[in-house]
Structures are given as C-alpha cells and as structure tokens.
C-alpha positions in Angstrom: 22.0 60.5 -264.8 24.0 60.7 -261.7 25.6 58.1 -259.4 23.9 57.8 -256.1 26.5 57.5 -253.2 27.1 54.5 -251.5 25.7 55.5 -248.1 22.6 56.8 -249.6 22.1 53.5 -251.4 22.4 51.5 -248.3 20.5 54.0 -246.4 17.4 53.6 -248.8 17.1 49.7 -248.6 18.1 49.5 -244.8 14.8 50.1 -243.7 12.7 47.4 -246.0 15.1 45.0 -245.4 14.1 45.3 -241.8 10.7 45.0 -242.6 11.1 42.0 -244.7 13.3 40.9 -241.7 10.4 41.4 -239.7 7.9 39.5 -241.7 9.9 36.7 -242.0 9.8 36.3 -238.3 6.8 37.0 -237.6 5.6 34.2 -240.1 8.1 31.6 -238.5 6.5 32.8 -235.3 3.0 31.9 -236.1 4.1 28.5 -237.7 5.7 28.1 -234.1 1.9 28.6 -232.7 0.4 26.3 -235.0 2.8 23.8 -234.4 1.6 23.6 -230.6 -2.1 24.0 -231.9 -1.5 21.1 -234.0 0.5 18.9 -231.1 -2.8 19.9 -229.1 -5.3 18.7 -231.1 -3.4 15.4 -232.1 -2.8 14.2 -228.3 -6.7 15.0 -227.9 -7.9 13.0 -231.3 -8.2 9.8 -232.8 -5.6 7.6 -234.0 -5.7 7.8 -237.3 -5.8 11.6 -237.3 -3.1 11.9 -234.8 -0.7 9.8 -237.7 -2.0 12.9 -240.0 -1.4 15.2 -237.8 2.6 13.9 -236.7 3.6 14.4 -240.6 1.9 18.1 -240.8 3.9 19.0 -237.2 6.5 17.7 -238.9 6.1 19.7 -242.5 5.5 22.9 -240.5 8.3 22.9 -238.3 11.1 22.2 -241.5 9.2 24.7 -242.8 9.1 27.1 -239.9 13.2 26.4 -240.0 13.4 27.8 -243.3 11.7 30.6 -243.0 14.2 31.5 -239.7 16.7 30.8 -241.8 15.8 33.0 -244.2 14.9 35.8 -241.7 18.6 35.5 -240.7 20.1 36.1 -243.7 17.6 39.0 -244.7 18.9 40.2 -241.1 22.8 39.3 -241.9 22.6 41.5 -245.3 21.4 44.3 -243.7 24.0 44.8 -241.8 26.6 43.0 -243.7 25.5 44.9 -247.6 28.3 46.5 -248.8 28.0 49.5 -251.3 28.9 48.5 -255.1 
C-alpha cells in the first residue's frame, strides 16, 4: 500500500473535472436557450399564461446562475487543486 505522488493524483482527476466542468456549462447553456424559448412563447400568449411564464424565466435564469457558478468553481479547482 504505496503512496501515489502528488502529480499523479492531480493528473488522474484533471481530466473529469474538465468534463464535469463541461457539463456544467453545457447545462447552464441550454437553460440560456430555454430561457429565450420561454420569453418567446410568453410575448406570443395570453395573459394569464404570460404571468406563468415571467416567474418560470425568472426560476430558470437564478437557476441557470447557479449552475455557472458552479461550472466556475469545478473550473477554479482544477487548476487551483493542490496535492495533499
């Protein structure tokens, strides 16, 4: 039961953190798109579903900042990890 070295350790996890990195943003990409398909469809419908539809924009895009957010900081500790 050896110790790994420090570079190999970081080496390892360097590339699924950019692939978490990677999902993250792609997912705060796509709530991007359905924010516009939502701000679409609400200036073309009713009143009352245009209401509905301001408080889900709203939802998606806080939730569309966190998910940036966290994309950053998966990014940050990738380059930022330092070896135990």
């Amino acid at each position: 039961m050896g110790m790994r070295s420090a570079g190999g350790a970081q080496g390892a996890n360097a590339p699924m953190l950019r692939v978490a990195t990677a999902a993250q943003a792609a997912e705060a990409v796509g709530l991007c798109v359905a924010i516009g398909a939502n701000l679409i469809d609400s200036a073309s419908g009713n009143d009352w579903t245009a209401s509905n539809a301001v408080a889900f924009i709203v939802m998606e895009a806080i939730v569309a900042i966190g998910v940036a957010w966290i994309a950053s900081g998966l990014a940050a500790s990738a380059v930022e990890r330092t070896p135990a």
